[in-house]
C-alpha positions in Angstrom: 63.0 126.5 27.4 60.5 125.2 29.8 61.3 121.9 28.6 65.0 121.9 29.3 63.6 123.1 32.8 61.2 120.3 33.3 63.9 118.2 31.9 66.5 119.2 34.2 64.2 119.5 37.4 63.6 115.6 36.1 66.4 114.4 36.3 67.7 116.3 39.4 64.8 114.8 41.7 65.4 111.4 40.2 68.5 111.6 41.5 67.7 112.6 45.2 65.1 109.2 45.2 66.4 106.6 47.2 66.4 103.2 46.1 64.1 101.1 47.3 65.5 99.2 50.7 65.4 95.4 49.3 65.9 93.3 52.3 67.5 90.1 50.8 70.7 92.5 48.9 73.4 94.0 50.8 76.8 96.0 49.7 79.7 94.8 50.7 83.3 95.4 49.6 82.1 97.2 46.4 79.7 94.0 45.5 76.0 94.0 45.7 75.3 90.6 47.5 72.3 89.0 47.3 71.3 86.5 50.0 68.6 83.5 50.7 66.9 84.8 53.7 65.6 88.2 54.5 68.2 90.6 56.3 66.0 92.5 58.4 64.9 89.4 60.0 68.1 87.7 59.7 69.6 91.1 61.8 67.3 89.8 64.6 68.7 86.5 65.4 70.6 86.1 68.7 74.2 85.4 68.7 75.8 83.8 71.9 77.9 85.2 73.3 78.4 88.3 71.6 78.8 89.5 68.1 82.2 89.9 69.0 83.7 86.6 69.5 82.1 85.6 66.3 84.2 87.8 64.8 87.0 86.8 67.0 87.0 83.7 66.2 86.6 83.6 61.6 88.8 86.9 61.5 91.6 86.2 63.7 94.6 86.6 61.7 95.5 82.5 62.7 92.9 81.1 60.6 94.3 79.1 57.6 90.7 77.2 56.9 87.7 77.6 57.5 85.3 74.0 58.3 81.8 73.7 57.7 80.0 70.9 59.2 76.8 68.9 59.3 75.3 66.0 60.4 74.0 64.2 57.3 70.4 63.1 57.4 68.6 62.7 54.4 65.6 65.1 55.2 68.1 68.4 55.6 70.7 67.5 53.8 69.5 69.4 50.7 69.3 72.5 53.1 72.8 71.8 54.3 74.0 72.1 50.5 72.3 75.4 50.1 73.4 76.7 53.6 77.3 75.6 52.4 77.1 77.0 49.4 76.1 80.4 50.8 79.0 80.2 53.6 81.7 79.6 51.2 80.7 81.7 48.8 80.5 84.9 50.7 83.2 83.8 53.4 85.5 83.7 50.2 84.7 87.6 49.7 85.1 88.0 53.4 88.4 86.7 53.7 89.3 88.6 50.5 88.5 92.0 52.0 89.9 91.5 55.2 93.0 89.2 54.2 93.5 90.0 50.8 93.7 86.0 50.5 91.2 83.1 49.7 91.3 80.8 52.6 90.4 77.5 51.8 86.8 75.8 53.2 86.2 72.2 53.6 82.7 70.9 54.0 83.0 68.4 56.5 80.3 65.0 57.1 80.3 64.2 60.9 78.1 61.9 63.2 77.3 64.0 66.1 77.8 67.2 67.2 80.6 66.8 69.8 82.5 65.7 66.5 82.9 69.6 65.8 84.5 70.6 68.6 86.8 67.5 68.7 88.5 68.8 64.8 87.8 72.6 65.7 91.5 74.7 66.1 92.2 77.8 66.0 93.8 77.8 62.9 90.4 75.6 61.3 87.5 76.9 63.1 84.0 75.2 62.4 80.6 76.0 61.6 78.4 73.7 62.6 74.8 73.8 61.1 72.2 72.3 63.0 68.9 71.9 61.6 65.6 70.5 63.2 66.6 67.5 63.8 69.2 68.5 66.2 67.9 71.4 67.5 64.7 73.1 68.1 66.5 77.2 68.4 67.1 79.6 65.9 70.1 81.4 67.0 73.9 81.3 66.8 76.5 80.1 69.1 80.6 80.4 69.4 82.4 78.5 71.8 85.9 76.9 71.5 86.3 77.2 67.4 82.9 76.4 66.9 80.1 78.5 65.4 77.0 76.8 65.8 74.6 78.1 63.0 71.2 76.5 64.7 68.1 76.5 62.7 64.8 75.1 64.3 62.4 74.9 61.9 62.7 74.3 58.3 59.2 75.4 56.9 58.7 77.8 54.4 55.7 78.7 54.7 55.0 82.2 53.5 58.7 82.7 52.5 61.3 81.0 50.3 64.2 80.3 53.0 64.3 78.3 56.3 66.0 79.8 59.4 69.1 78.2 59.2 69.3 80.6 56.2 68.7 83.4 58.8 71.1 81.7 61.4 73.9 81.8 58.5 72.9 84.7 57.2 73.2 86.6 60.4 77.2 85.4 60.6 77.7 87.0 57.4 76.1 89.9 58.4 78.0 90.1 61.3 81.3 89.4 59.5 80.8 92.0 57.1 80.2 95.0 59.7 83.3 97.2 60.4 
């Protein structure tokens, strides 16, 4: 008898433990996602001018595509792949959840910036990743149908992701809150 006890006192306090918080996962529409960069810090990058016309802008009910841009240079072009990968990816979830539809996403070569808000619409919006080369901020940026996803420094030291990862991760993050 003082077995079953134990047993069942076991298994009840098992299941008031919280897991433990891992900072690169998140839940979203019934998926556990897991991401390059780490969320907490990612949570922390600035977004200009609000999180709100992020949103505004990749949710509007307009959008038929979605444009993801860079400026190809050898060095960061390896880190544009990754960073692409990750948009499409999760944007594709994104859109599923909100829209109930895939919209399509084109990855999009362009010699200078300006470039991205000469093709951005309404209905194709851009994101515009800008590593070090281009830019020496970490932060985000939406203006006219662009989303500039800046990332200022590509060094890893100490971690396994650059922050462009946290610049793109933090416009998924702020996608996926309700």
């Amino acid at each position: 008898m003082k077995k079953l006890i134990l047993l069942i006192t076991l298994i009840f306090i098992s299941g008031c433990i919280e897991k433990p918080h891992n900072p690169y996962q998140k839940e979203f529409a019934g998926l556990l996602l897991n991401f390059r960069a780490n969320l907490d810090e990612a949570e922390n990058i600035s977004v200009y001018p609000d999180e709100k016309t992020l949103k505004d802008i990749l949710l509007s009910d307009v959008v038929e595509e979605i444009g993801i841009a860079y400026i190809a240079n050898e060095t960061e072009n390896a880190f544009y792949l990754a960073a692409s990968y990750e948009l499409a990816y999760k944007l594709t979830i994104i859109n599923k959840y909100y829209f109930n539809k895939v919209k399509p996403i084109d990855s999009i070569s362009i010699n200078i910036s300006s470039d991205a808000f000469d093709i951005a619409m309404e209905e194709k919006p851009i994101i515009l990743l800008l590593g070090p080369s281009k830019t020496n901020v970490t932060a985000v940026t939406a203006r006219n149908y662009v989303i500039m996803a800046e990332g200022g420094n590509f060094t890893e030291i100490n971690r396994t992701y650059t922050n462009l990862d946290l610049s793109v991760d933090k416009i998924l993050l702020v996608l996926m809150k309700d």
